[in-house]
C-alpha atoms as one frame of an Amber mdcrd trajectory, in Angstrom:
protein
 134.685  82.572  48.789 133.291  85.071  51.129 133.005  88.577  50.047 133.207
  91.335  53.038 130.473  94.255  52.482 130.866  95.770  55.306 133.241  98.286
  53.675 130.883  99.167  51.533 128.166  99.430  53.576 130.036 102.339  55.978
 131.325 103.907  52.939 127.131 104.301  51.899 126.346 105.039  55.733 129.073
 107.898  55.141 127.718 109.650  52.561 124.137 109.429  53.652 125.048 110.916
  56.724 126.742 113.885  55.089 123.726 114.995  52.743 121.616 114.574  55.660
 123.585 117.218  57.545 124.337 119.239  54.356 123.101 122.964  54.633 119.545
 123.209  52.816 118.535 126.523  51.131 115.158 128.311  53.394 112.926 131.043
  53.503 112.357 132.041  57.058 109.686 134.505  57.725 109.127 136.292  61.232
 110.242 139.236  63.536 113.708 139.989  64.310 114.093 139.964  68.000 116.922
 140.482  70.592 117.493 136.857  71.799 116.964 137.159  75.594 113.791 138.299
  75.112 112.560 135.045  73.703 114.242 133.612  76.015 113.935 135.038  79.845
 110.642 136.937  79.015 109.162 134.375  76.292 107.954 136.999  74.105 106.482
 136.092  70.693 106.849 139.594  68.862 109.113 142.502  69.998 107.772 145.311
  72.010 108.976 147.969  69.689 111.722 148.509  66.814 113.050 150.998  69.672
 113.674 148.424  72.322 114.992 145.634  69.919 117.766 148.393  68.381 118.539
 149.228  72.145 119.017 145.790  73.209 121.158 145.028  69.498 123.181 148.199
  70.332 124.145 147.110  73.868 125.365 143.827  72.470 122.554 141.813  72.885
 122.276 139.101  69.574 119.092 139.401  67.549 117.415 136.640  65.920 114.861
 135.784  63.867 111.850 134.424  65.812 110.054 132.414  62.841 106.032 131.664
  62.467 106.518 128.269  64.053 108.201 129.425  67.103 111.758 128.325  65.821
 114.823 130.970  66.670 117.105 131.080  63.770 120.671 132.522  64.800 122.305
 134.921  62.171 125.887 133.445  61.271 128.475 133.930  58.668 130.549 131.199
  57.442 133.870 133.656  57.836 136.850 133.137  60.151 136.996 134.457  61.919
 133.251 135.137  62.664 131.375 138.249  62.848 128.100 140.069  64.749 125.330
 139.644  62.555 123.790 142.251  64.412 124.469 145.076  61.463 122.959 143.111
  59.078 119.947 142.606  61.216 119.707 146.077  63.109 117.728 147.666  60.250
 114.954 145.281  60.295 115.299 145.322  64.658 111.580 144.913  65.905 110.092
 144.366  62.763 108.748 141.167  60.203 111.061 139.987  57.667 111.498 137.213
  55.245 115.092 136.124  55.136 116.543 133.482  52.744 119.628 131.473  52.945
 121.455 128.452  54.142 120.024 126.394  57.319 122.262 124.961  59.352 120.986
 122.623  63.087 123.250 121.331  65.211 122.287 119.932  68.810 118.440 121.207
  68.740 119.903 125.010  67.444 118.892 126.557  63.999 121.721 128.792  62.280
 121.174 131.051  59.129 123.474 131.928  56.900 121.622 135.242  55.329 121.924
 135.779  51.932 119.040 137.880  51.427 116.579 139.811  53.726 113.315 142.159
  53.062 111.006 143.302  55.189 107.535 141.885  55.045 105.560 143.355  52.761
């Protein structure tokens, strides 16, 4: 009698996969930032709280440029979704350690906020 495991084997591969991609809980520190200036002028700090709000209030998304050089993107888990720009224009140009859910996806870093200080 042959017994098939190969059911059981996907049904392990399965799960695995989903606690591996399972939102873990973070603290990111670093400066918020509008996002094309990390990008198209590779900056590693804002210029000035000024010129982040400007670019935030023009539309431009800000992010949170960490320690290590990763860019977090602000996101909500709402539908539909929001700007987190609001959330993050107080804290435009300046350090902050923000704490929430991570989410990656295709080399990208997402963070759901769920609380966020500036650096003391």
């Amino acid at each position: 009698m042959r017994i098939c495991l190969l059911p059981v084997l996907l049904g392990a591969a399965v799960l695995l996969t989903a606690a591996a991609d399972a939102p873990k809980t973070a603290t990111i520190k670093g400066y918020v930032i509008d996002s094309a200036c990390t990008f198209t002028k590779n900056l590693k700090k804002p210029i000035s709280p000024d010129c982040a709000q400007a670019c935030a209030k023009a539309g431009s998304p800000l992010v949170i440029l960490s320690d290590n050089g990763s860019m977090y993107w602000p996101t909500t888990d709402a539908m539909p979704a929001t700007s987190q720009n609001e959330k993050l224009l107080p804290f435009a140009g300046k350090r902050v350690v923000a704490t929430g859910k991570v989410y990656e996806h295709g080399g990208s870093k997402a963070l759901l906020i769920e609380k966020i200080d500036a650096e003391k």
